[in-house]
N, C-alpha and C positions, 0 to 999 in steps of 0.2 A: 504494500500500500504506500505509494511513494510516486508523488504525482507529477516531478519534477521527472524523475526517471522514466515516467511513463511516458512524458511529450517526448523526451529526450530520445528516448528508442524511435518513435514514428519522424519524427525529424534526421534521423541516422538513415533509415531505413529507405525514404524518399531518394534522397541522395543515392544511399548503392542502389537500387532498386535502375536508376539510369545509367549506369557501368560507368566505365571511362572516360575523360574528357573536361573540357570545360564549362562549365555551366554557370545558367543567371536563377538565382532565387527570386522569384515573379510572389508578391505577399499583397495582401490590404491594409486600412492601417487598424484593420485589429489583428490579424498574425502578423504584424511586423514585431509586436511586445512579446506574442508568445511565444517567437521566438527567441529573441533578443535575451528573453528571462532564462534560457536553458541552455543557449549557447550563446559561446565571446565569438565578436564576429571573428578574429582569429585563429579558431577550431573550426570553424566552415572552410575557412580559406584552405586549409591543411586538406580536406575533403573534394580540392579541384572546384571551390562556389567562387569566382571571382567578380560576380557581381549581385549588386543586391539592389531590385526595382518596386515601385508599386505600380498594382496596374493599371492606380486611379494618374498618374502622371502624365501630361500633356504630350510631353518630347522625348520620347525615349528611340534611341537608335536602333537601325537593325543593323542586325551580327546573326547572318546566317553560322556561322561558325560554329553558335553556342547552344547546348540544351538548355531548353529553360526547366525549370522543375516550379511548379505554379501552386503555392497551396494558399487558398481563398477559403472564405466560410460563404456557403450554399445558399447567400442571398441575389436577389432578381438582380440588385444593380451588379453584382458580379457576375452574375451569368452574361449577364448582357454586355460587359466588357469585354468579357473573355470572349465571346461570339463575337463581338468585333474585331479582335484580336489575330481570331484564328481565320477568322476571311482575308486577312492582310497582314500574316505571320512576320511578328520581329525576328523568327530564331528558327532554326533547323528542326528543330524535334521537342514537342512540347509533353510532358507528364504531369498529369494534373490530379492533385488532391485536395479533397477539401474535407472541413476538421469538421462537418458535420452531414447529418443523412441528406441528401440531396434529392428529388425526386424526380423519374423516369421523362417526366418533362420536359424536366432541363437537360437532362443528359441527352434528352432526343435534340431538342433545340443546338446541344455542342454540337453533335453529330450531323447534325444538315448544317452548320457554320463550316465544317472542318474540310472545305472544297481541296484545298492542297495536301489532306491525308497527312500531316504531320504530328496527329495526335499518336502516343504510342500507347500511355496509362490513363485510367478515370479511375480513382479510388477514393474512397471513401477513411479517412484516417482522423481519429475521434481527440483531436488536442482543440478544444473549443472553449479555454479558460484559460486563465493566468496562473501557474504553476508560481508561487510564492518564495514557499520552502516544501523540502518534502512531504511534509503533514499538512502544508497550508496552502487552498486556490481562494483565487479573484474572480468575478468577473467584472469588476470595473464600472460599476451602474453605482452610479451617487444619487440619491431620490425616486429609490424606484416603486413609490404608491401615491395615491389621491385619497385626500379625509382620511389621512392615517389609517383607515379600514380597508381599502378594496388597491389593489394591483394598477397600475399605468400598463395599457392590454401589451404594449412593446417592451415594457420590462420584464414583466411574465411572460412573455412569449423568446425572449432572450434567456430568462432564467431557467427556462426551461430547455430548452438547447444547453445549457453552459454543464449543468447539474447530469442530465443524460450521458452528457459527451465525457465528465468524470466517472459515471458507472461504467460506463465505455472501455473507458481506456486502463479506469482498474481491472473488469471484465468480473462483474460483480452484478446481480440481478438479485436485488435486496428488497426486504420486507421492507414495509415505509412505517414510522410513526410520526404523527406530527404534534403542534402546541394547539390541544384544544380551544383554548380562548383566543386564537388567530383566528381569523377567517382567511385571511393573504394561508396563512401554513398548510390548513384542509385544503383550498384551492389548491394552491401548490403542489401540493400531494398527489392530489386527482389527477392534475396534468401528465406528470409524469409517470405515473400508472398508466394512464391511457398511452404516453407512447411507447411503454415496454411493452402493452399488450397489442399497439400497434405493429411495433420490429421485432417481435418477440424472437424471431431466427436471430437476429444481432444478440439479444440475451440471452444464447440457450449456452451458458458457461458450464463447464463440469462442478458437478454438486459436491458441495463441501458438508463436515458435518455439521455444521452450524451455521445458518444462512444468513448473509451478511445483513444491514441494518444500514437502513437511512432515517435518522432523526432529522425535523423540522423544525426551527426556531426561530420565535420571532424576536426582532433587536429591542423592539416597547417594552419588553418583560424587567429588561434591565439596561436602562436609560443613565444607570450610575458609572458602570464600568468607562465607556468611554469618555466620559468628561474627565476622568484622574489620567491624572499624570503616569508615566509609565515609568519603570526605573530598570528597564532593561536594553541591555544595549543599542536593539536592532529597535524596540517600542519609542527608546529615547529620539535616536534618528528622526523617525517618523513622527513623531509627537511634536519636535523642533524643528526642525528642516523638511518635514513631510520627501516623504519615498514614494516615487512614481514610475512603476516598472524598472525596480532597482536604482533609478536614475535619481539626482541630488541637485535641484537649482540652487545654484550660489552664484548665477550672472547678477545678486543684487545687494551683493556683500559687498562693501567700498574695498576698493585699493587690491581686487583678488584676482590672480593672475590668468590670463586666457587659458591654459592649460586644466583652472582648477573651475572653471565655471559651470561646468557638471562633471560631476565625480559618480562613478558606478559603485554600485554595493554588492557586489554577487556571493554568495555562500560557495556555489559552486566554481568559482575562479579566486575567490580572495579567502585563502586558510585561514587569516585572522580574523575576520569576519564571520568565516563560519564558526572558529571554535569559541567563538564571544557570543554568538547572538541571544544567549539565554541569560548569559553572565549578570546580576546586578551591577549597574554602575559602577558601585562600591570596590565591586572585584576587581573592575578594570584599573581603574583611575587611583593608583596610592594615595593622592591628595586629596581626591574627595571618599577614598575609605578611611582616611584618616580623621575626616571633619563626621565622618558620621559614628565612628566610636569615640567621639568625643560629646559628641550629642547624645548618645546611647549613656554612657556616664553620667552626664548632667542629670539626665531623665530619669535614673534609677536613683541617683543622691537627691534630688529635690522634688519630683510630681510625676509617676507615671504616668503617658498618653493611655487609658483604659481602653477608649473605643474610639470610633467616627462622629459617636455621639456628642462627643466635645467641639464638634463644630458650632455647637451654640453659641460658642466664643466666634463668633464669625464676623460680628460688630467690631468688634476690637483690630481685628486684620485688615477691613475694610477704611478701617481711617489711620490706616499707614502708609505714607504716600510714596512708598515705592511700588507698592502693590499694581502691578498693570492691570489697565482697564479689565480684559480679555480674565484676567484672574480673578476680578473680582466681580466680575460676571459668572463663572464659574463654582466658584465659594457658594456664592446666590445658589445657584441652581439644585448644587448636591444638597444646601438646606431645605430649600424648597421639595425635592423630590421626599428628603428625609423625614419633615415633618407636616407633609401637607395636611395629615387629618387631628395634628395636634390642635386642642382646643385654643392652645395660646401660643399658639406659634408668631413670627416675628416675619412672615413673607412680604407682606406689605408693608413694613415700614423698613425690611431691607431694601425693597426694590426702590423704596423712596431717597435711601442714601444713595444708590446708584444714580437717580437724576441728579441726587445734589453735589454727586463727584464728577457730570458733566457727562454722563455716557446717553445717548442720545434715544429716543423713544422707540427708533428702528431695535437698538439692541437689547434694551428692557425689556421689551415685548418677548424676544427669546425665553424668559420664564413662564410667561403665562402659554408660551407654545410647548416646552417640554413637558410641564403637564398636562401639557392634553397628548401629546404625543405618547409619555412615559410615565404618569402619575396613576393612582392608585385604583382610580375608576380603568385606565388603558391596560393594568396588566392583569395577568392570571395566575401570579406567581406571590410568593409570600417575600418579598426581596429582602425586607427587613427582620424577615424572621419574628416576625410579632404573633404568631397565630402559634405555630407549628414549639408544643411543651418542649418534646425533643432538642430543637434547636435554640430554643430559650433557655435552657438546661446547659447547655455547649457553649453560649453565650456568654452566660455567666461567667462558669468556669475559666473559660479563657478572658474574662474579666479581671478576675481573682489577681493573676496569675501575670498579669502586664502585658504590655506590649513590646517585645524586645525590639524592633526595626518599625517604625511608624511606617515608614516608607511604602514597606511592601507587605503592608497586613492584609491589605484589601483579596478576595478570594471572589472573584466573579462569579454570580448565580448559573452559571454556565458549568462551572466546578463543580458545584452539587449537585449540576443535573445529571451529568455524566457518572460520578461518585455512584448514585441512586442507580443511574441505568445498569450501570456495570455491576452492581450486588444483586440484581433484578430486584429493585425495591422504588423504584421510579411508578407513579401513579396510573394505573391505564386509566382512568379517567380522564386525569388532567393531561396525557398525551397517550390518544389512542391509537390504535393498530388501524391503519388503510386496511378495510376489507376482513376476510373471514383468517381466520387462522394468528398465531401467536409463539411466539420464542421461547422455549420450557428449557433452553439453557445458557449459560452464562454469553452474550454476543462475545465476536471475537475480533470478526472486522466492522468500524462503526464510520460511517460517512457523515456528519454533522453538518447541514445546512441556517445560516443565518440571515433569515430578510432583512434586510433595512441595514446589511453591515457587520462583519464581527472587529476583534482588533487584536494588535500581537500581542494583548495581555494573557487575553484567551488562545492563543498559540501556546502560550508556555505553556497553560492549564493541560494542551492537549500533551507535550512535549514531555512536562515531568508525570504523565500519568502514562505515556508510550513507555516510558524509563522502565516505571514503579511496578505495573503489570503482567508479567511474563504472560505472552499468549492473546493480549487484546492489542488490537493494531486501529488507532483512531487519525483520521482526515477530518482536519477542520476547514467551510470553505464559508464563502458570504457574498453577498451583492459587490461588499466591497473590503478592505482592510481601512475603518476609520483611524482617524487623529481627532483630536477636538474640532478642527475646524473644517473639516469632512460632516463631521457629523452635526454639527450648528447648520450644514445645507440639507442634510438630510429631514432636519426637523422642518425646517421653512418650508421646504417642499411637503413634507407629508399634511401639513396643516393650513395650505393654503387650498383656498376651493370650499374650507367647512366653516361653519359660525364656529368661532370660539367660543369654548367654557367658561364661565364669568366662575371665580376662587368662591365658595359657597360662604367664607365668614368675611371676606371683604366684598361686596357687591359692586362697590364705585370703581372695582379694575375694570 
């Protein structure tokens, strides 16, 4: 289960598959990333690929000389290129694949384009996502619902493509469960149950003894995780300088030299990188592990941090004028989500320091949107562990007991859902079985879907539990891999289109 290896093979494979020779990589510009993420253009060149086009470009030369090897995803406007393409060939001998089911129409349509017979391959090869890291895909959609309840029909109709094409290419035809309090989750479900039962030849994998498992989740259940800060290497990156198909803009750092204006991050080509990306900061950086057991010190000789529940001190943070804006818009929010059905909570007269510190009504309004998007009426989940004895119980105790690292207490509601699945002690209520039939033993391979986004917090969760487990093999994948300000668009988008919720103990928001 390793989804970087899996592109990486179909990408290997395209290439010999055309023998000898030189050749052009013919891409759109969504397989231009997925490829990009699995291979350094440097390792293609090695493979005889000495040029790399897309097909959507106005000028591109012919060079009878070259194969092209052509991999597109099995949409009209690329059929329709490629059908122009092939009526007035740039290149000697064309092999064409595309990273998802394509249907007999279009294939007839190349085939009456292909007057010059230079067509040699049509295949079908299922890399239709952003290979991450091994355990972790993309597919790159930032907003993908309307009224926070129901699907944008083009994201669902992509999401469902991206998620297939990873059953695909792990070759996996798995039981589904989803998050019952989604509607987008059940939907989602459905769809892609209908197209296993659509290609069912495509899924007819050799049976294992434990059938593998796609869980469904929705991002609204827990609206906390991605607004915290991340303290891990590859999370920190992306949290500050945001990672865009590995790629790093610093064209707007002052004084930074041409060379470093995007910097690549690959697991796969930079050792240090990969053997860091789970590392706490702390590990990496002497100077800031240093500043942080000296914090850890202070905190056990003067006032243990207990919980997150001490952000009620949140007043006192917000009228320190270093504090950036963006942060203390954020402070707001985790309150907000934390105590929205407290009787005396303090949301409205936080969001009123936020006007008086100049942040402007566009971005206030940000809170009154993550509750509707992620507050306590939006989710189906107990996030704060207020209902569930058990977990109240655990709370405690680990109350008791302190907090050794503030930093990285935080355990995403994603951790206990998996924790639950894996002891078979997960609710079938609260996430049912698509259809008839059910799992009587421990799942082994687990494909984990998140609407609206998951993040590299949740990466590690899947990372040290691949570790912890012998015998469970989990893939975490999502709309998208958020940062904070990934997901501040995500919310804007989900919430616009519907009245908003007026806060029930302040009326005048």
């Amino acid at each position: 289960m390793n989804v970087v290896q899996a592109v990486k093979q179909y990408i290997s494979k395209m290439i010999e598959e055309s023998g000898p020779g030189m050749k052009v990589l013919l891409m759109d510009k969504e397989t231009t990333p997925i490829v990009s993420m699995v291979f350094a253009q440097s390792e293609i060149l090695h493979k005889e690929v000495y040029l790399f086009e897309r097909i959507d470009a106005s000028a591109r030369e012919t060079m009878k000389h070259l194969k092209c090897i052509s991999f597109l995803r099995p949409t009209k406007e690329n059929v329709q290129l490629l059908s122009q393409e092939l009526r007035i060939p740039k290149y000697g001998l064309y092999y064409i694949y595309f990273s998802n089911v394509i249907s007999k129409q279009d294939v007839k349509v190349l085939a009456e384009a292909d007057d010059h017979e230079v067509v040699r391959e049509v295949q079908e090869f299922f890399g239709d996502y952003i290979a991450v890291n091994p355990h972790l895909f993309s597919l790159n959609i930032i907003g993908c619902c309307q009224s926070c309840t129901s699907w944008l029909p083009k994201s669902l109709s992509r999401t469902v493509q991206g998620l297939t094409s990873v059953l695909l290419s792990l070759k996996k035809c798995p039981m589904i469960r989803y998050q019952n309090s989604s509607e987008m989750a059940r939907r989602l479900a459905e769809n892609v149950r209908q197209v296993i039962n659509k290609e069912a030849a495509l899924f007819e994998f050799r049976k294992t003894d434990v059938t593998p498992l796609l869980l469904i989740l929705d991002r609204r259940d827990d609206a906390v995780t991605p607004l915290l800060n991340q303290w891990t290497y590859q999370a920190m990156v992306h949290e500050l300088l945001t990672i865009n198909n590995n790629r790093i803009n610093l064209s707007g750092v002052p004084g930074i030299s041409r060379d470093l204006q995007e910097v690549v991050l690959s697991a796969e080509h930079d050792e240090f990188y990969a053997n860091n990306l789970y590392m706490n900061f702390g590990e990496i950086g002497n100077n800031i592990k240093q500043l942080m057991e000296e914090f850890q010190k202070k905190s056990k000789s003067h006032a243990k941090v207990e919980s997150i529940a001490d952000m009620k001190k949140v007043k006192n943070l917000l009228n320190k004028e270093k504090i950036r804006d963006v942060d203390m818009l954020r402070l707001v929010m985790l309150y907000a989500l934390r105590y929205e059905k407290h009787s005396s909570n303090e949301i409205a007269g936080l969001v009123d320091i936020l006007r008086k510190k100049g942040l402007s009504d566009k971005y206030r309004a940000k809170v009154q949107a993550l509750l509707d998007y992620g507050g306590a009426t939006a989710r189906g989940s107990d996030l704060f562990e207020n209902e569930d004895p058990v977990a109240i119980t655990k709370r405690f105790l680990k109350g008791l007991k302190g907090v050794e690292n503030v930093y990285t207490q935080h355990k995403p509601l994603f951790h206990t859902i998996l924790d639950q699945l894996i002891k078979g002690k997960l609710k079938e209520s609260s996430y049912p079985y698509l259809g008839t039939g059910q799992l009587k033993d421990r799942p082994q391979d687990i494909i984990v879907f998140i609407i609206g986004g998951t993040t590299y917090g949740e990466a590690l969760s899947v990372h040290s539990l691949n570790r912890s487990i012998p015998g469970v093999r989990i893939v975490l994948g999502g709309t998208t891999v958020h940062n904070y300000k990934s997901f501040f668009e995500e919310i804007s988008q989900a919430v616009q289109g519907q009245t908003p919720t007026r806060y029930s103990n302040h009326p005048r928001w």
